[in-house]
C-alpha positions in Angstrom: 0.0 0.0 0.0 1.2 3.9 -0.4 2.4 5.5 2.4 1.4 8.8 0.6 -0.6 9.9 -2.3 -0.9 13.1 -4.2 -4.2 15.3 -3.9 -5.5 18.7 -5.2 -6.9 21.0 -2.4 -10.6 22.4 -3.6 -10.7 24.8 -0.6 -8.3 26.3 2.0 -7.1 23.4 4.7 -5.6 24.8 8.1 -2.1 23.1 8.4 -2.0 21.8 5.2 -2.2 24.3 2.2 -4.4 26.7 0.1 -6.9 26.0 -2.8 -5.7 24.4 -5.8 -2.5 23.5 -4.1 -1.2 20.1 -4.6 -0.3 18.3 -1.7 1.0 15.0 -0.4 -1.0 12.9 2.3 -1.6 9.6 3.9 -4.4 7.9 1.9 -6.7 7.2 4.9 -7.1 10.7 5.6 -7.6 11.7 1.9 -10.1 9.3 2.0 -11.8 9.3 4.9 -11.4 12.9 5.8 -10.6 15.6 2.5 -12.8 13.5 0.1 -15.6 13.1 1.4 -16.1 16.5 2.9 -15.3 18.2 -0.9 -12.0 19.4 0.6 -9.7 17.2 -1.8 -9.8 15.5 -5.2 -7.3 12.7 -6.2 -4.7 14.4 -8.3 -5.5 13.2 -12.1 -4.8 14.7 -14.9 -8.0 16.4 -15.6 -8.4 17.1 -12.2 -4.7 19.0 -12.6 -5.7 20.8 -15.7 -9.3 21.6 -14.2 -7.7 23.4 -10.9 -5.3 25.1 -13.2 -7.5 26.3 -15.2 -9.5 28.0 -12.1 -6.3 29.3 -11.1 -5.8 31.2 -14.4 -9.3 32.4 -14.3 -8.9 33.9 -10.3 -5.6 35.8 -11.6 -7.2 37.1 -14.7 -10.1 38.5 -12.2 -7.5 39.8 -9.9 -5.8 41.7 -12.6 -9.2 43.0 -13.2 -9.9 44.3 -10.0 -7.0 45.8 -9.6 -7.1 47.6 -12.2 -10.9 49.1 -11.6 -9.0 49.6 -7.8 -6.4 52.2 -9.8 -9.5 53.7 -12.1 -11.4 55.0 -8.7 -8.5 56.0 -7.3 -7.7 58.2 -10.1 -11.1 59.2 -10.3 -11.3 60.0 -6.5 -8.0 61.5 -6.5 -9.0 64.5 -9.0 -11.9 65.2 -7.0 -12.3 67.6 -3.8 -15.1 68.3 -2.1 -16.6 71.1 -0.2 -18.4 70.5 3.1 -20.0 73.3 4.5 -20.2 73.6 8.4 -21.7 76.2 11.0 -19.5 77.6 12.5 -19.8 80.0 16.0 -18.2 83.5 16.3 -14.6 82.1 17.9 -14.6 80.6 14.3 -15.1 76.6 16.5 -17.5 74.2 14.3 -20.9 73.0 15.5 -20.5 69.4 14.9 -18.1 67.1 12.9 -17.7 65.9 9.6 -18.2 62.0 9.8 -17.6 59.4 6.8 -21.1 59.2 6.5 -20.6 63.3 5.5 -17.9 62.4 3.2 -19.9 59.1 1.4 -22.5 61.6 1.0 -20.3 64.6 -0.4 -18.4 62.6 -2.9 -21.5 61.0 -4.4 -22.8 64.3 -5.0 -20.1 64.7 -7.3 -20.4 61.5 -9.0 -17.6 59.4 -7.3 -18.9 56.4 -5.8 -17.1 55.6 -2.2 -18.2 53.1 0.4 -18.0 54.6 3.7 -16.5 51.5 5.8 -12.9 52.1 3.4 -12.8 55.2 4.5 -9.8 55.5 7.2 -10.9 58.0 9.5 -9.5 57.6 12.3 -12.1 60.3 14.5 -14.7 62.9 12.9 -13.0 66.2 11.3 -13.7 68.7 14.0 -12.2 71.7 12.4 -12.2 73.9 9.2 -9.8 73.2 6.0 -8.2 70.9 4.2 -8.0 67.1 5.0 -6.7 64.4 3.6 -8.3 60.8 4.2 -7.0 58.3 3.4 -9.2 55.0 1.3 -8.5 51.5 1.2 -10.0 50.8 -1.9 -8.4 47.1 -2.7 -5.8 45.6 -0.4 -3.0 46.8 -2.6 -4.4 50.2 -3.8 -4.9 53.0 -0.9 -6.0 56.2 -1.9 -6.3 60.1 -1.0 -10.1 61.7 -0.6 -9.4 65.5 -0.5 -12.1 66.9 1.8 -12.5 70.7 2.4 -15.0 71.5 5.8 -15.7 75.7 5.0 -17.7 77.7 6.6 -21.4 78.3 5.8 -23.5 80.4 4.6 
């Protein structure tokens, strides 16, 4: 009998390796354990081409997101918007500008943004310029250019 055989992960195994990774393991627990529960498939050919095949497919939809990451960047990048504030006669703001503020001020000017990658660390208490920072794909962070002025 084999001490080992070869099998292709289907999903993520603690311990043992990621999906589409081919790894080596005792045959009872390939069959008793990763086959059975759609963890594993025995490592054919087809079954090789098959996962490399995924494989190609998830790093041509990476490359994909990535790049729409880069477009809104670019896009949010050029944009700065105005937030208008009250503000009491020692020139102190009534209130604070919060990311739900800023969601709201960028898709006034057409930029989509989700709120949650905004990276505000506390509400903008005061007047002028900021800079926040957006995690808009893990390896793409951008700038959001905020400007709180004074209204009316």
């Amino acid at each position: 009998m084999a001490t080992h055989i070869h099998v292709v992960l289907q999903k993520d195994v603690k311990h043992l390796g990621g999906s589409g990774a081919l790894v080596r393991v005792r045959p009872g627990f390939a069959r008793n354990f990763l086959i059975p529960r759609g963890l594993a498939l025995p490592a054919t050919p087809s079954n090789l081409a098959e996962v490399e095949e995924l494989r190609r497919q998830a790093l041509a939809g990476a490359a994909r997101e990535l790049a729409a990451a880069q477009a809104v960047a670019k896009q949010l990048e050029s944009v700065t918007v105005r937030i208008a504030r009250s503000v009491g006669a020692e020139g102190k703001m009534y209130g604070s500008v919060t990311a739900r503020d800023i969601e709201e001020a960028f898709q006034v000017a057409g930029v989509a943004l989700d709120r949650k990658k905004l990276q505000l660390a506390e509400p903008i208490k005061q007047l002028g310029l900021a800079e926040v920072p957006v995690k808009i794909h893990h390896d793409v962070t951008a700038v959001a250019r905020v400007e709180v002025v004074k209204a009316g």
